[in-house]
C-alpha positions as CSV (number, residue, x, y, z in Angstrom):
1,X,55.8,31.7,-49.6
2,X,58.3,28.7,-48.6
3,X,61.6,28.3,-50.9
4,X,61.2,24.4,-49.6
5,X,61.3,21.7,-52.6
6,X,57.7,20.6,-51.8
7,X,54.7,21.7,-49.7
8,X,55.8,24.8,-50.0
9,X,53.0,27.8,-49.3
10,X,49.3,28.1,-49.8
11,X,49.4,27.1,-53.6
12,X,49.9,23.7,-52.5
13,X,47.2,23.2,-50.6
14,X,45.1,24.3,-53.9
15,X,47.0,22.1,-56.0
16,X,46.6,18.9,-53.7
17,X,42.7,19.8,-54.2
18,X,42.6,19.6,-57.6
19,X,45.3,16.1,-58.2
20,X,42.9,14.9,-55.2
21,X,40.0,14.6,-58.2
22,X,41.9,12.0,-59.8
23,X,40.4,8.1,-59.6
24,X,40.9,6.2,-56.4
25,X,43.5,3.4,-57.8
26,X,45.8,5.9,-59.2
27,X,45.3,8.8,-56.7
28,X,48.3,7.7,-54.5
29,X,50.4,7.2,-57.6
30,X,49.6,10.8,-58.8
31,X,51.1,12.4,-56.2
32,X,53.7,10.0,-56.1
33,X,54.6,11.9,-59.3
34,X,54.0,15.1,-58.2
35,X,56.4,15.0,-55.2
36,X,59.1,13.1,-57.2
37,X,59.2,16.1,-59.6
38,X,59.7,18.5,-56.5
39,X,62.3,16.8,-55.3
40,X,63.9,16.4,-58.4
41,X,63.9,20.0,-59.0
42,X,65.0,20.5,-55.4
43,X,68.1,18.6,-55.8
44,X,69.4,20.3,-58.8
45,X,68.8,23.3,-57.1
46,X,70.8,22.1,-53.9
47,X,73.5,20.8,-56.5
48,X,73.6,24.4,-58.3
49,X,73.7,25.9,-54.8
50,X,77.4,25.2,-54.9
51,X,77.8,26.8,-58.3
52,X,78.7,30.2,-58.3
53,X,81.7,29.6,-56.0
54,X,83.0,26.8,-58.2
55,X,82.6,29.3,-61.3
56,X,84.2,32.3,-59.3
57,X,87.4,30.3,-59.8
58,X,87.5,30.7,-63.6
59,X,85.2,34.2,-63.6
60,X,86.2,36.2,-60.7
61,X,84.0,39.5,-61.5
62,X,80.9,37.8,-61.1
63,X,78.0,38.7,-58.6
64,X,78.6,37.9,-54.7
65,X,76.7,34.5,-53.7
66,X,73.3,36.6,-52.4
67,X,72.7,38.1,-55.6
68,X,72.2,34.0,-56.5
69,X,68.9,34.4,-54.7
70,X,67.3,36.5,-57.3
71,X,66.8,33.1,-59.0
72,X,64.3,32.5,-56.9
73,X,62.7,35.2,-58.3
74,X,63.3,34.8,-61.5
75,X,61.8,31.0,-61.1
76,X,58.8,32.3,-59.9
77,X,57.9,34.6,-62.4
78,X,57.9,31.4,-64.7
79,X,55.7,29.7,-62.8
80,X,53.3,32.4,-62.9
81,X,53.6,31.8,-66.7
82,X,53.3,28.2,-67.0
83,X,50.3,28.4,-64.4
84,X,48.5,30.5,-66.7
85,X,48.6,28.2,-69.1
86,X,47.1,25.5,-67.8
87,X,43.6,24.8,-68.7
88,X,40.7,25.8,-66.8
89,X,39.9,21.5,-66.8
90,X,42.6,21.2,-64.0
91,X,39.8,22.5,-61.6
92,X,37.1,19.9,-62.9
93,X,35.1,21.6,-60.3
94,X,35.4,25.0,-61.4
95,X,32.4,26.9,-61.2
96,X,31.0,25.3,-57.8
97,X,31.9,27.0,-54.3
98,X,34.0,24.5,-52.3
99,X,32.3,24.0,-48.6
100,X,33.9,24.4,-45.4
101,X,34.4,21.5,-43.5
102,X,31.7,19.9,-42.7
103,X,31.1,15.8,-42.2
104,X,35.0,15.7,-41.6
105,X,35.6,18.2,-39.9
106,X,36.7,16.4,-36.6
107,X,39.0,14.1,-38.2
108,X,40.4,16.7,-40.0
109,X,41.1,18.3,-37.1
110,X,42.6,15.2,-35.5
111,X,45.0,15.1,-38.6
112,X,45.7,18.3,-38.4
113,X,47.1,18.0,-34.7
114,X,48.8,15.0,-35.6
115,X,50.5,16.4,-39.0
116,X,51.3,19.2,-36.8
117,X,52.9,17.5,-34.2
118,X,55.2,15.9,-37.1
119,X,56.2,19.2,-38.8
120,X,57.2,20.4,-35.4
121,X,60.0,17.2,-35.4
122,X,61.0,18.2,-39.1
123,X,61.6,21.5,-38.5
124,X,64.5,20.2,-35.6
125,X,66.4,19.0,-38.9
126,X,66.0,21.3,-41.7
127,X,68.8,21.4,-44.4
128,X,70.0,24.5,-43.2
129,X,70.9,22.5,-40.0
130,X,72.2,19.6,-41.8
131,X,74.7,21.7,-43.6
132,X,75.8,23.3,-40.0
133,X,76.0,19.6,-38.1
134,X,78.1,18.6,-40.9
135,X,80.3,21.1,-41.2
136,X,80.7,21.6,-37.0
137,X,81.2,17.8,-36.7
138,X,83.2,17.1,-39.5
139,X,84.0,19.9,-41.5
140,X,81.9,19.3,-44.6
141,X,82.4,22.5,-47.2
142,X,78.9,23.5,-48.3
143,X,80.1,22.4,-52.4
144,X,80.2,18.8,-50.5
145,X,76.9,19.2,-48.2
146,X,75.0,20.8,-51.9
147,X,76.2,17.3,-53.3
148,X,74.7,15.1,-50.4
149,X,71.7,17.0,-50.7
150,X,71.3,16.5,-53.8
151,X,71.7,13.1,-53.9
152,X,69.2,13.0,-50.9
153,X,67.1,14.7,-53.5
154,X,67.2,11.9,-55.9
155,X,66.3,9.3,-53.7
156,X,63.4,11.4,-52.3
157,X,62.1,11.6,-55.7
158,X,62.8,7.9,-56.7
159,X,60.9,6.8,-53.0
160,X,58.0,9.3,-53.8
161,X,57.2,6.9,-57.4
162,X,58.1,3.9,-55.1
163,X,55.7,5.4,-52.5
164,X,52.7,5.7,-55.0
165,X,53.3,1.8,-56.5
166,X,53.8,0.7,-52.7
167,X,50.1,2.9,-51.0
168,X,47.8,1.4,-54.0
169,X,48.7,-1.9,-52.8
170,X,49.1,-1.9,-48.8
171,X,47.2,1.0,-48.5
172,X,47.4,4.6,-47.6
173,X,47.9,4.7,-43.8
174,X,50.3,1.8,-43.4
175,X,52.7,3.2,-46.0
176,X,52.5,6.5,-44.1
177,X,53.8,4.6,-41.0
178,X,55.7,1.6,-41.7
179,X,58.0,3.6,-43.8
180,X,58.4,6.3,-41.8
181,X,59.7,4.3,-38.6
182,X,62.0,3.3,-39.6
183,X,63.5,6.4,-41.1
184,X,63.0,7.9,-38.0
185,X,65.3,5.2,-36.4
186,X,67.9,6.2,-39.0
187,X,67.4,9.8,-38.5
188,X,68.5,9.1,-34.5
189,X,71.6,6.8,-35.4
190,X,73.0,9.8,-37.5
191,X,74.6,11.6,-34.7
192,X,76.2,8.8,-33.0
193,X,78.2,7.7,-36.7
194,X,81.8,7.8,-36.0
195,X,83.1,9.5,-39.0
196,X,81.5,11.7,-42.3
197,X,81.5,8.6,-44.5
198,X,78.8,6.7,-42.1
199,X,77.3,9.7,-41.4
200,X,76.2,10.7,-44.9
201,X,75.4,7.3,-45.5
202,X,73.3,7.0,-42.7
203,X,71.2,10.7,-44.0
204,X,70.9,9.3,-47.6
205,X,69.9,5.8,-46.6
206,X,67.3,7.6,-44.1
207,X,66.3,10.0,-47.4
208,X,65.1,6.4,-48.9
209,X,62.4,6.2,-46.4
210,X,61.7,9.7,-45.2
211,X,59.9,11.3,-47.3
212,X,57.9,8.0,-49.0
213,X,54.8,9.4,-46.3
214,X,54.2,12.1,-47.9
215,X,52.1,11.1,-51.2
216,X,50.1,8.7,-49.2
217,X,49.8,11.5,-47.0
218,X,48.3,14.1,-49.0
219,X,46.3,11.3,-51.1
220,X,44.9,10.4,-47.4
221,X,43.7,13.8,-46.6
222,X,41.6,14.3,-50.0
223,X,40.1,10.5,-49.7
224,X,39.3,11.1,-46.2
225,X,36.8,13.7,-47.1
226,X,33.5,14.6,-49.4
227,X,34.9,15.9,-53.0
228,X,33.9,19.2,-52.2
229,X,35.6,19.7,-49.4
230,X,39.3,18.5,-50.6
231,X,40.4,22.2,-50.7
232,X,39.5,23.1,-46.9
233,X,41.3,19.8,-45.8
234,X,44.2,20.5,-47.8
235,X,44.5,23.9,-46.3
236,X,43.7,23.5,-42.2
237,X,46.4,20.6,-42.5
238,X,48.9,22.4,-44.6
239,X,48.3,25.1,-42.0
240,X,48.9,23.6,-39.0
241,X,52.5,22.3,-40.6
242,X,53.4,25.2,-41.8
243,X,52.6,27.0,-38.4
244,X,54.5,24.8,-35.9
245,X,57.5,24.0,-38.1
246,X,59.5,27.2,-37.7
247,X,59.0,26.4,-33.9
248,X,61.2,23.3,-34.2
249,X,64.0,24.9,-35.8
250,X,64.1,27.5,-33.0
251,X,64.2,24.7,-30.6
252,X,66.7,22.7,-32.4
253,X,69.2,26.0,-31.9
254,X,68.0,26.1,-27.9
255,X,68.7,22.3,-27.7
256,X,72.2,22.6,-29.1
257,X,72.8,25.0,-26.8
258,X,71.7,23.5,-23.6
259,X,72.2,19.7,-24.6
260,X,74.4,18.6,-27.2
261,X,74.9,19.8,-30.7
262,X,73.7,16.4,-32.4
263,X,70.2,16.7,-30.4
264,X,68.0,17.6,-32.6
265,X,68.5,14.7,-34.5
266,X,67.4,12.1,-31.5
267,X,64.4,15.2,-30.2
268,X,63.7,14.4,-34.2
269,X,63.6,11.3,-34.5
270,X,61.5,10.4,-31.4
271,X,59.1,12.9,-31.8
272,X,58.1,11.6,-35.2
273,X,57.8,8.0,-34.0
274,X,55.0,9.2,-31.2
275,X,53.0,10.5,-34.6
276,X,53.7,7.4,-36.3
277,X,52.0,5.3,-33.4
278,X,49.5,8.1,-32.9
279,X,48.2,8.6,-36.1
280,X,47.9,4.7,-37.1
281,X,46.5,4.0,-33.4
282,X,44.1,6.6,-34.1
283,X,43.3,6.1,-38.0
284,X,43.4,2.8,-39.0
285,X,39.7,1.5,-38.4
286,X,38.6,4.8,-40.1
287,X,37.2,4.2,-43.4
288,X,38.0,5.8,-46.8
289,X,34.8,6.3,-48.9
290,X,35.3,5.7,-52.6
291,X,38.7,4.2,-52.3
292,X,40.1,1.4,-54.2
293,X,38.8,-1.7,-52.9
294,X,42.6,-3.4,-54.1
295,X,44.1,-0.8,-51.3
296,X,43.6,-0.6,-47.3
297,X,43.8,2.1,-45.2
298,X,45.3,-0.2,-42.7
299,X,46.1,-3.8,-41.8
């Protein structure tokens, strides 16, 4: 389980399978959607995390800020609901075991190292550190860090529709990359901003281009391989992210320590540009069967 706005536990990997069926020329676009509505949701949430201590000022009886949490809960029960709604035509494949990997399985594997090596960077800058830099280095309140983050959120989810439009016309793998460096160029200029006005501006002008790799991403990993083996992709690189990230955010806390509090952000920031060059090095003569003949997978 993962209380992150997206990619968030081993449902996702089955539900990347399944949006994976859709046609080539709108696959990219599809999950486009499907991350914009993530982040959407995550940014209310990040807005509402400032809530109860702006309504503790008119109602001061009610619960302390950790009973909050239980709306986590609460959401998930009603996802359980909604999920058991759906139709069983979601899975158009229903009925037919899913193989291991098999013809992909070493690119898969190179993807997965590669996806992994870029989850590790993430998890150096996490919201949770956000919200500490900011208030350490210029004494944002968390009400006014739940507001930048939710504005980050908005432009996350506006980039992920952008991201969808952009990949069906340049391509998968080259809207992975070329907007991610640049982000990532952003993401290393944050520390060195003189005051919390730049700063902040800096973090939402990098939220623009951050996360617009993502849909192109996960629409890469399911046209990368045979139909039947989306949901084993899905899983072995969902895996290795989810497995390395936790081990940046326990280095970000020894590099603040033994370097400089801002860090993380550079450690960040240059760690995702070597997967950038790695991954579009390594991937951009490999072909994508059944996709789109308007789209590229590289220049």
């Amino acid at each position: 389980l993962s209380t992150d706005a997206n990619e968030s536990g081993p449902l996702t990997s089955l539900e990347q399978a399944m949006m994976g069926g859709a046609a080539p020329e709108v696959r990219a676009r599809v999950f486009g959607r499907y991350n914009a509505v993530a982040y959407l949701a995550g940014a209310i949430g990040a807005l509402a995390g400032g809530g109860p201590e702006l309504i503790r000022e008119q109602i001061p009886n009610l619960p302390t800020d950790q009973r909050w949490l239980l709306v986590l809960t609460i959401a998930g029960a009603a996802c359980v609901a909604l999920t058991r709604r759906l139709s069983p035509a979601i899975d158009a494949r229903a009925g037919r075991s899913t193989a291991p990997l098999r013809r992909s399985r070493k690119e898969v594997s190179r993807l997965a190292l590669l996806f992994g090596l870029d989850a590790f960077a993430g998890g150096f800058v996490v919201s949770t550190f956000l919200v500490f830099w900011f208030g350490r280095r210029f004494g944002a309140s968390a009400e006014l860090m739940g507001l930048v983050l939710f504005c980050s959120g908005l432009l996350q989810a506006l980039s992920s529709i952008a991201s969808g439009w952009i990949a069906t016309r340049i391509g998968l793998l080259t809207t992975m990359v070329f907007t991610h460096l640049p982000s990532n160029v952003l993401l290393i200029l944050i520390p060195v901003m003189p005051t919390l006005g730049s700063a902040t501006a800096m973090l939402l002008l990098r939220s623009t281009l951050s996360q617009m790799d993502v849909p192109a991403r996960q629409a890469y990993v399911t046209a990368l391989v045979d139909p039947e083996e989306r949901t084993a992709a899905a899983a072995f690189t969902n895996t290795a992210r989810y497995l390395v990230r936790p081990f940046g955010a326990a280095s970000a806390g020894l590099l603040m320590q033994a370097v400089a509090v801002g860090a993380p952000f550079v450690v960040a920031g240059v760690l995702k540009s070597v997967y950038d060059v790695l991954v579009f090095a390594r991937f951009r003569r490999v072909p994508l069967p059944g996709e789109h003949r308007g789209a590229r997978s590289g220049p």
